[in-house]
C-alpha positions as a printed NumPy array, in Angstrom:
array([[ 72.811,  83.724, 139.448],
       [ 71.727,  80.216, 138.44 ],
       [ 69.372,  79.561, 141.239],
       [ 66.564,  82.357, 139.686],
       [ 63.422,  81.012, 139.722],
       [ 62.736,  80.426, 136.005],
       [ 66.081,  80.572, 134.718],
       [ 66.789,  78.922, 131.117],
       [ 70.406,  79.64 , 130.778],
       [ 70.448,  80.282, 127.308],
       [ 73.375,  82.628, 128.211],
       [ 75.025,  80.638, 131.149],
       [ 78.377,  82.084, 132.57 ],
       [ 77.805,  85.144, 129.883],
       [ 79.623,  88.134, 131.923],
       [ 77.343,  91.017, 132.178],
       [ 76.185,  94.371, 133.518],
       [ 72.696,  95.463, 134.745],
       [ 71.564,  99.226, 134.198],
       [ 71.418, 101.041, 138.107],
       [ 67.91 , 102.116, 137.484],
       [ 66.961,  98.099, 138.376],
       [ 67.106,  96.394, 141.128],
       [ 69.419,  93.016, 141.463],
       [ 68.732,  91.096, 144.844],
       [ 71.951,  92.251, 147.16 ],
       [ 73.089,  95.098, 145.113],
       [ 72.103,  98.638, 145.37 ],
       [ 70.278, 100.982, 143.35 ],
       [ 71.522, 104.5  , 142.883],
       [ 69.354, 105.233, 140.148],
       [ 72.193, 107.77 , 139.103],
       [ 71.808, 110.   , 142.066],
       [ 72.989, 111.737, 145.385],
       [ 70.236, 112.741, 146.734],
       [ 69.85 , 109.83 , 148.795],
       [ 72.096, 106.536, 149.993],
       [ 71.624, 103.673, 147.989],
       [ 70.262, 100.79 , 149.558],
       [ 70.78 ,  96.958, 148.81 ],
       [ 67.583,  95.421, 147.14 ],
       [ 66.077,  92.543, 149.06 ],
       [ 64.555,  90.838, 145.525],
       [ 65.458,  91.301, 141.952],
       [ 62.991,  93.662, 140.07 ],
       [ 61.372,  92.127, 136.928],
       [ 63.533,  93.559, 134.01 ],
       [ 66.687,  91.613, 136.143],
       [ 64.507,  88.546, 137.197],
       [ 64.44 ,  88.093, 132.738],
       [ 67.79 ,  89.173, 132.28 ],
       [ 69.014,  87.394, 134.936],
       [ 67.241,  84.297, 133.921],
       [ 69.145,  83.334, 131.107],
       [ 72.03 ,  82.537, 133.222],
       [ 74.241,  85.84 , 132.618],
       [ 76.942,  86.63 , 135.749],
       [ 75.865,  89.997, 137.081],
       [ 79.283,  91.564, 137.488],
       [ 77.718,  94.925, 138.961],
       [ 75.871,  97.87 , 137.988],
       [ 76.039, 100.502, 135.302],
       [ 75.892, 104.642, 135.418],
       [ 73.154, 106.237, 133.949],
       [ 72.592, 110.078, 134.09 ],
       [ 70.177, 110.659, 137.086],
       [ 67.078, 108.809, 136.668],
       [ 67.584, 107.981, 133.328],
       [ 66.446, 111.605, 132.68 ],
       [ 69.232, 112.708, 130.009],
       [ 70.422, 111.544, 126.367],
       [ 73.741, 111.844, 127.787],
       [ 75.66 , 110.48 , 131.62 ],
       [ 77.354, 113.258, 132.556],
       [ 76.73 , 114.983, 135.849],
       [ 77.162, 118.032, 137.856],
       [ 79.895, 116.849, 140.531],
       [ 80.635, 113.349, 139.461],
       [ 82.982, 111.847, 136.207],
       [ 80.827, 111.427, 132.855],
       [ 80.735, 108.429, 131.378],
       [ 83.143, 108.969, 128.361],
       [ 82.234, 107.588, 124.943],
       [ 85.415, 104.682, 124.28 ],
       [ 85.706, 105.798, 120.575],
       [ 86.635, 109.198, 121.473],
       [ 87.096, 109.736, 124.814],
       [ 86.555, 113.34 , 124.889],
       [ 82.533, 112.832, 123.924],
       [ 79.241, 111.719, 125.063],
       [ 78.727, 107.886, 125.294],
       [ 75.141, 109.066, 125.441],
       [ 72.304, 107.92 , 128.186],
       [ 70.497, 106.851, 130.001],
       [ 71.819, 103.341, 129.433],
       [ 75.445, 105.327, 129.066],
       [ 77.34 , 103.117, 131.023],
       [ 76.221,  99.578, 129.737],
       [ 76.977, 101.096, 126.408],
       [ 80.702, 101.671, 127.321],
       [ 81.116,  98.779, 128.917],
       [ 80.344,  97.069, 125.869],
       [ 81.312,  98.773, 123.123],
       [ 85.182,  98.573, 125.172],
       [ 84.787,  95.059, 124.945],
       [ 84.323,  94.574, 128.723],
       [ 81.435,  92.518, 128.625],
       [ 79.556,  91.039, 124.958],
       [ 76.091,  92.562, 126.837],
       [ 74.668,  94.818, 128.981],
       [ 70.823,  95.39 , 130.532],
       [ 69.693,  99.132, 129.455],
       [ 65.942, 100.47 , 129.314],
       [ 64.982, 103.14 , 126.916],
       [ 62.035, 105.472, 127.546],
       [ 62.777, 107.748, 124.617],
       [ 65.734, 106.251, 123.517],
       [ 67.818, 105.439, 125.685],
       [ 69.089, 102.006, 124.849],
       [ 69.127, 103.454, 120.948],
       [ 70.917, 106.272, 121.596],
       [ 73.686, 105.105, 123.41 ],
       [ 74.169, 102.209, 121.165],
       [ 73.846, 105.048, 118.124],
       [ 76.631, 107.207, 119.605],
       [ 79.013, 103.923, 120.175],
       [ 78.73 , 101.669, 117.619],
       [ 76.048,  98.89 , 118.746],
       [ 72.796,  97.261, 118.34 ],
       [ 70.262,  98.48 , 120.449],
       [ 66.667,  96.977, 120.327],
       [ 63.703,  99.072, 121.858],
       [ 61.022,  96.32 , 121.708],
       [ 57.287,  96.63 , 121.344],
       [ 55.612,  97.738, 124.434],
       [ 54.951,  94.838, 127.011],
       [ 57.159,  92.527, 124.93 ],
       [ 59.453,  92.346, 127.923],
       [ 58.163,  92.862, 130.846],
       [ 58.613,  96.105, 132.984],
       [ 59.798,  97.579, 136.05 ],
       [ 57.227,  98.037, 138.687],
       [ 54.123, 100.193, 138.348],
       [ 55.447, 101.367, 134.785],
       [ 52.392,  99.685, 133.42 ],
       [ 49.797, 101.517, 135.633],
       [ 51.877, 104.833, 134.414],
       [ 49.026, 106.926, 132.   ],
       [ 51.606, 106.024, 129.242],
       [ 54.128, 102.97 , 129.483],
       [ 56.958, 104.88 , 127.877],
       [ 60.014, 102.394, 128.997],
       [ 60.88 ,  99.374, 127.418],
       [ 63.553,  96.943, 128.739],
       [ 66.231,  95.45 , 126.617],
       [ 70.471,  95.213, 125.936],
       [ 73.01 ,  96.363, 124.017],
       [ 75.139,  93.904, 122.151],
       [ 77.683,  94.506, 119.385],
       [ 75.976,  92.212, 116.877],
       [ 72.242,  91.396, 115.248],
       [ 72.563,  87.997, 116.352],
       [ 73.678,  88.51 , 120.217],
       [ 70.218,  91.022, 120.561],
       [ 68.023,  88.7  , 118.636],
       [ 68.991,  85.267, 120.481],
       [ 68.372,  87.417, 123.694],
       [ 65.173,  88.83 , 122.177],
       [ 64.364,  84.928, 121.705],
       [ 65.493,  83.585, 125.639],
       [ 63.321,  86.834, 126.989],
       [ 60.463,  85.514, 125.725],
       [ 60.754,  82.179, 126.445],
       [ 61.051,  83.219, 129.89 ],
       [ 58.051,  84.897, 129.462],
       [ 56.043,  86.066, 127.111],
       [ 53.287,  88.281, 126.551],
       [ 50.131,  86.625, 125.115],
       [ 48.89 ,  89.393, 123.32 ],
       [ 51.886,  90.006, 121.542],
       [ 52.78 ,  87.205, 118.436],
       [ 55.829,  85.477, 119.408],
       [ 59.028,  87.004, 117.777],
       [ 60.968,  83.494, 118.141],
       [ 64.26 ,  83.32 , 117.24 ],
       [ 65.034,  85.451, 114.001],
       [ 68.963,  84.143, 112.876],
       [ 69.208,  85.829, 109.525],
       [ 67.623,  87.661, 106.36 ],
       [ 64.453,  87.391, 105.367],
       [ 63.625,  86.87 , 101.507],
       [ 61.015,  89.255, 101.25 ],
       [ 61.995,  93.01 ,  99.813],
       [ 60.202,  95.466, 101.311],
       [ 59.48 ,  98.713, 101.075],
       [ 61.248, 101.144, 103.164],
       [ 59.922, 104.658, 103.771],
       [ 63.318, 106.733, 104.188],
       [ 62.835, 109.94 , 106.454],
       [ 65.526, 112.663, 106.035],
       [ 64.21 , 115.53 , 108.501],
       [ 63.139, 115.692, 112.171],
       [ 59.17 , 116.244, 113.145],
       [ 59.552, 120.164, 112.324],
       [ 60.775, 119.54 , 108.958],
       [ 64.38 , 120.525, 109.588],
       [ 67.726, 118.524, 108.361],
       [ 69.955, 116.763, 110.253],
       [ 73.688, 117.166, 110.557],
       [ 75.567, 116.238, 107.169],
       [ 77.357, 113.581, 108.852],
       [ 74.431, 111.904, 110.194],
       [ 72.299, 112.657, 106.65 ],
       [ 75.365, 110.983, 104.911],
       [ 75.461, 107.816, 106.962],
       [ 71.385, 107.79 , 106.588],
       [ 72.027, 107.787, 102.43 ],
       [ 74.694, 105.14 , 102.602],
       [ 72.735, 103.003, 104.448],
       [ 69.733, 103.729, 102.319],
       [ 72.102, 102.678,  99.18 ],
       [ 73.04 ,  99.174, 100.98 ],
       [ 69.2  ,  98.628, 101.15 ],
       [ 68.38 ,  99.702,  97.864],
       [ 71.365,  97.674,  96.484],
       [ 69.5  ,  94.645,  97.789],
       [ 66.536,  94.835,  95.576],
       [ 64.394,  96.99 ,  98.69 ],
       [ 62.236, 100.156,  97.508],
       [ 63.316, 103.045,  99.075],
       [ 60.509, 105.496,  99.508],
       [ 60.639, 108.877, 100.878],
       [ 58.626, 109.729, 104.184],
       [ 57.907, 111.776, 106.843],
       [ 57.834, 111.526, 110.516],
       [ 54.046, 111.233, 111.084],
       [ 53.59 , 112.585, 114.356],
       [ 52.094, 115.841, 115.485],
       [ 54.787, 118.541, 116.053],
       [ 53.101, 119.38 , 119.48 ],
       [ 53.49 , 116.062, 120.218],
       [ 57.167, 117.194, 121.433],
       [ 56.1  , 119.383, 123.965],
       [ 53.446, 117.315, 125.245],
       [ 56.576, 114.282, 125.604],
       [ 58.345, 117.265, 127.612],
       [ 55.618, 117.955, 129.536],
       [ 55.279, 114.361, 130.222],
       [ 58.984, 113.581, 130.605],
       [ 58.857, 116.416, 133.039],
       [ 56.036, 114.43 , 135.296],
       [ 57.63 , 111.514, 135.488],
       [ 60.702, 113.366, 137.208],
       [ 58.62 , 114.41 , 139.67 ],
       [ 57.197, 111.578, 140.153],
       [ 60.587, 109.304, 140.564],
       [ 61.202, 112.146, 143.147],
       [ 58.11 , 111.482, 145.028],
       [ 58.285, 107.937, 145.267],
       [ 62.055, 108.282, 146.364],
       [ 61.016, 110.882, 148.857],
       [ 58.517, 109.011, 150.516],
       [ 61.012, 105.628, 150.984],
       [ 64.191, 107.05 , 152.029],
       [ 62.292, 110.186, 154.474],
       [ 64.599, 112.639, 155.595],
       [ 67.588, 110.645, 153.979],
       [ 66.333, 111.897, 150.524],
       [ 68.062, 115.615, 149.859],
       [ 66.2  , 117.504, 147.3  ],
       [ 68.804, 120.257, 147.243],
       [ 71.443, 116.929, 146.054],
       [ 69.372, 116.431, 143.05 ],
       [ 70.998, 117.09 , 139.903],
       [ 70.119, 121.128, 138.205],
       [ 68.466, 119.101, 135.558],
       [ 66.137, 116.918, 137.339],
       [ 64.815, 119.854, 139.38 ],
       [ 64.613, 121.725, 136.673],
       [ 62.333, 119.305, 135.578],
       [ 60.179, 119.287, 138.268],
       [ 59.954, 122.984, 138.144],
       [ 59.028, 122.608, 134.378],
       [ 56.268, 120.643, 135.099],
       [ 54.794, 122.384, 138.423],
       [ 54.556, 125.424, 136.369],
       [ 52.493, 123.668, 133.63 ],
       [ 50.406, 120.866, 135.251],
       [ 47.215, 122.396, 134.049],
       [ 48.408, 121.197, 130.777],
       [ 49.029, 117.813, 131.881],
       [ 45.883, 116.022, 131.509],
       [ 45.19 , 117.292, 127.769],
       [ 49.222, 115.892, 126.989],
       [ 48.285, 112.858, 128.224],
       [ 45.39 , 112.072, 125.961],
       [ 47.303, 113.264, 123.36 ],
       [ 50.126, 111.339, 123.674],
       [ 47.729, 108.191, 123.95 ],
       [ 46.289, 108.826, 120.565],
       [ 50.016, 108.647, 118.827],
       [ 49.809, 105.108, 118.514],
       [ 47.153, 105.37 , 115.893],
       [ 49.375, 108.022, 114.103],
       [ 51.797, 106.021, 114.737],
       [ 50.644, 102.988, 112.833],
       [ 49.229, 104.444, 110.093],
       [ 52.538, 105.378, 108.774],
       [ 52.728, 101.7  , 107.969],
       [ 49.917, 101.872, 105.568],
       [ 52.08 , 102.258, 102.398],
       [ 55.842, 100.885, 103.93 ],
       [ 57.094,  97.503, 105.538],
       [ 59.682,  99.834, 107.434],
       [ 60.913, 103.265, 108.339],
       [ 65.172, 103.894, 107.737],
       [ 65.54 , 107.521, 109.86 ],
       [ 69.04 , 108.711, 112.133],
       [ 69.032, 107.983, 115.249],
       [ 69.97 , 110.412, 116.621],
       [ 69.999, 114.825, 114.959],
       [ 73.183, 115.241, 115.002],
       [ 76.712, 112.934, 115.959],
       [ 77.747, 111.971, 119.694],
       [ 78.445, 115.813, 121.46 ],
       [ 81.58 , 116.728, 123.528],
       [ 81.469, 116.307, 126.893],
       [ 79.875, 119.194, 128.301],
       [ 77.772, 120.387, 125.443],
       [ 74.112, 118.753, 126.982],
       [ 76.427, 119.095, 130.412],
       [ 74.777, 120.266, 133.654],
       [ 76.497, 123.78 , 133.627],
       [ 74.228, 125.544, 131.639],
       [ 70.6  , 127.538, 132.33 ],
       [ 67.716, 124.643, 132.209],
       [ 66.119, 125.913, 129.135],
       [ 69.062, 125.47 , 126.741],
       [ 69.641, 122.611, 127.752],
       [ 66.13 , 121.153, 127.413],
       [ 65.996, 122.53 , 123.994],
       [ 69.604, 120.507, 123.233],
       [ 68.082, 117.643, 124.028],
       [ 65.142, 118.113, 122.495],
       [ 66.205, 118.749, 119.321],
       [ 69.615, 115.823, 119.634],
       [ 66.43 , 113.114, 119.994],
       [ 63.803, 113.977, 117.968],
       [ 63.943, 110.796, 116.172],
       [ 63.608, 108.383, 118.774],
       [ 60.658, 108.859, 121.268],
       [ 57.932, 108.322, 119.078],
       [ 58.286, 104.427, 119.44 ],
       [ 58.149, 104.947, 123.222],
       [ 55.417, 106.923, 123.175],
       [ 53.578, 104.373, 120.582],
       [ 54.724, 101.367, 121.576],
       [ 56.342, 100.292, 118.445],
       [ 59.693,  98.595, 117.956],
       [ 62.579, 100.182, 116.651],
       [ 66.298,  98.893, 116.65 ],
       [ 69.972, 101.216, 116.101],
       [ 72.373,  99.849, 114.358],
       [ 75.915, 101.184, 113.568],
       [ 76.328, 102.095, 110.094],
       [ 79.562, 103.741, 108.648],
       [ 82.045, 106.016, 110.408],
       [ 82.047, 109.693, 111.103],
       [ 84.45 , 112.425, 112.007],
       [ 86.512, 112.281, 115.274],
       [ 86.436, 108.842, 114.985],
       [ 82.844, 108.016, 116.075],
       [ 80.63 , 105.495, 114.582],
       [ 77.743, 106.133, 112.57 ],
       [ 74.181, 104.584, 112.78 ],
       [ 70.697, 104.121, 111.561],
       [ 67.231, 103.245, 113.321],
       [ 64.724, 100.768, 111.575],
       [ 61.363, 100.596, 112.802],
       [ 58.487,  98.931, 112.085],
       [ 54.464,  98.362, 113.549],
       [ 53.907,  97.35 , 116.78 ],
       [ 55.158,  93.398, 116.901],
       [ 57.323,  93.567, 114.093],
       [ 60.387,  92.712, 115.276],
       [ 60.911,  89.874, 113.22 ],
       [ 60.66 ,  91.871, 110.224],
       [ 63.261,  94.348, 112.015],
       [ 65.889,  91.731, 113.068],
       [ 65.443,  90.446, 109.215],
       [ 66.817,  93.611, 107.93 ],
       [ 69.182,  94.444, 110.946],
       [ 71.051,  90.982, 109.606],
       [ 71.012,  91.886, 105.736],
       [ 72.46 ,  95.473, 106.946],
       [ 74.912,  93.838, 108.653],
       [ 75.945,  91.177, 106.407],
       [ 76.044,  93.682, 103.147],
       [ 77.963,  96.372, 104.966],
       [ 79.813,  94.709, 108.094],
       [ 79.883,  96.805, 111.243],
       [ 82.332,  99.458, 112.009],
       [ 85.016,  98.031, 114.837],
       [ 86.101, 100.24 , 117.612],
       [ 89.802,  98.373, 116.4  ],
       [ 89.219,  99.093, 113.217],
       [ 91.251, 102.417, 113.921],
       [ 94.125, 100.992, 116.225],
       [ 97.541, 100.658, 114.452]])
């Protein structure tokens, strides 16, 4: 792994995992599916040519629900990917299996991407930090940023502030975007107090779970405890907005199908596709009329988007609607619709950064029932993750992390 062109080695002989939606030079990428054979990648794809670069050991690859097209890795034929805090529920997706792997203790990282959550809600259902960074921060798979909206943001999961933000740091130094302030290395609190807009119910104005509202106001009481002002908020985005990210979601299914189609040939077996993902592309085929109009819609979120930072430093919302499901409640066995609405209504919190670009981190927070951890999301104006990483460490520092030993006898 040391011989990648640009490689600083600010994490040299770090054991670690890259997400199986990426390609490593001489591994293969599944991309979570059957529907073809996974072939060995000649080169190393962008996201693992900066991951890679800081010197990590690439042990292997890590599950991920096909395509990364699911809040949860679970399957029709194959295993799930079981959550290590309670092994009878989700460990959430797409970035499911680099979650596990390090919130077992496995590895102290793992690569993940998250194109409407899916670094934060994995890390939200088990316990870790997981950074979504501003758009173009890091750089991006192929083609994502010719895609009419760049939803998918590369990144890791760590179990601490400081593991994410000195990776944050070595990213960027490997290269950075010029557009984009530098973050540089953030390694604690920041002085200032800020003012923190609090938001307490999803996009349509509906509560949470209790557990998950009860983690948000302890949290909210650590912050206020150190001098911040809590304000409440809203979510400031267009309800429609959510079925335009369906519709949208939907088309990029189809399009990973395409693209697959077209390389593999006859090797690619549409009737091997998981129930979800062509229920997807069914979605989408029977609304594509629509398409166009979602689009610019979606486009015009980022302005939205920022203004809800005219009167707050930071927004303090769940992650995630409700805590980490059984295994089998978002599972493949069940008519498309229902389980599109699930989902739908599990992640409301989280796709608006994708869709705007702005950064927004998870980070565990208190414990729940059946053992699971708790967690919050901070998020902040497009190239603030300085003044995220800030708070992430004065969270952390005034109300230490929940251990997945903290339970063991």
């Amino acid at each position: 792994d040391h011989d990648r062109p640009g490689s600083n080695l600010s994490f040299s002989g770090v054991p670690a995992f890259v997400k199986d939606d990426t390609d490593v030079r001489g591994l293969p990428s599944g991309h979570g599916s059957l529907a073809f054979p996974a072939r060995a990648a000649r080169n190393d794809g962008p996201a693992a040519r900066q991951f890679l670069g800081q010197g990590f050991v690439a042990l292997g690859k890590t599950r991920l629900p096909e395509f990364g097209l699911s809040a949860t890795t679970e399957y029709a034929t194959l295993p799930p990917v079981r959550n290590p805090w309670n092994r009878e529920h989700s460990a959430g997706g797409s970035s499911g299996g680099s979650a596990a792997l390090v919130a077992s203790g496995a590895v102290p990282i793992a690569h993940g991407s998250d194109g409407g959550g899916s670094i934060r809600i994995p890390a939200a259902v088990t316990g870790l930090v997981g950074l979504k960074a501003t758009r173009r921060r890091l750089l991006d798979r192929p083609g994502a940023r010719q895609a009419p909206v760049n939803l998918i943001s590369e990144g890791v999961l760590t179990r601490s502030v400081r593991d994410t933000a000195h990776y944050l740091a070595a990213a960027e130094r490997f290269q950075a975007d010029p557009r984009l302030a530098p973050a540089g290395l953030v390694e604690g609190p920041g002085e200032r107090r800020l003012r923190i807009g609090v938001i307490e119910q999803d996009v349509f104005e509906r509560p949470v779970h209790p557990e998950c509202a009860a983690v948000l106001g302890s949290a909210a009481d650590v912050l206020a405890g150190q001098g911040h002002e809590m304000i409440e908020a809203r979510l400031g985005i267009d309800a429609r907005s959510t079925e335009d990210f369906k519709l949208y979601w939907a088309f990029g299914a189809a399009g990973m199908c395409g693209v697959l189609a077209a390389s593999h040939g006859l090797r690619f077996s549409y009737g091997r596709l998981e129930p979800f993902t062509r229920g997807l592309v069914r979605y989408v085929g029977r609304r594509a009329a629509r398409l166009v109009a979602a689009i610019r819609r979606l486009r015009r979120e980022g302005e939205r988007y920022e203004a809800q930072f005219t009167n707050v430093d930071v927004l303090l919302s769940p992650v995630l609607a409700h805590p980490a499901p059984l295994l089998g409640e978002l599972g493949a066995g069940q008519p498309f619709a229902d389980l599109f609405a699930k989902l739908t209504d599990y992640v409301t919190f989280t796709p608006i950064n994708n869709v705007s670009g702005g950064p927004a981190i998870a980070l565990p927070h208190g414990m729940m029932a059946a053992g699971l951890p708790g967690s919050v999301q901070l998020a902040a104006r497009r190239g603030g993750e300085r003044t995220l990483l800030r708070l992430a460490y004065e969270l952390e520092a005034a109300s230490p992390f929940p251990r997945i030993t903290d339970g063991e006898s």
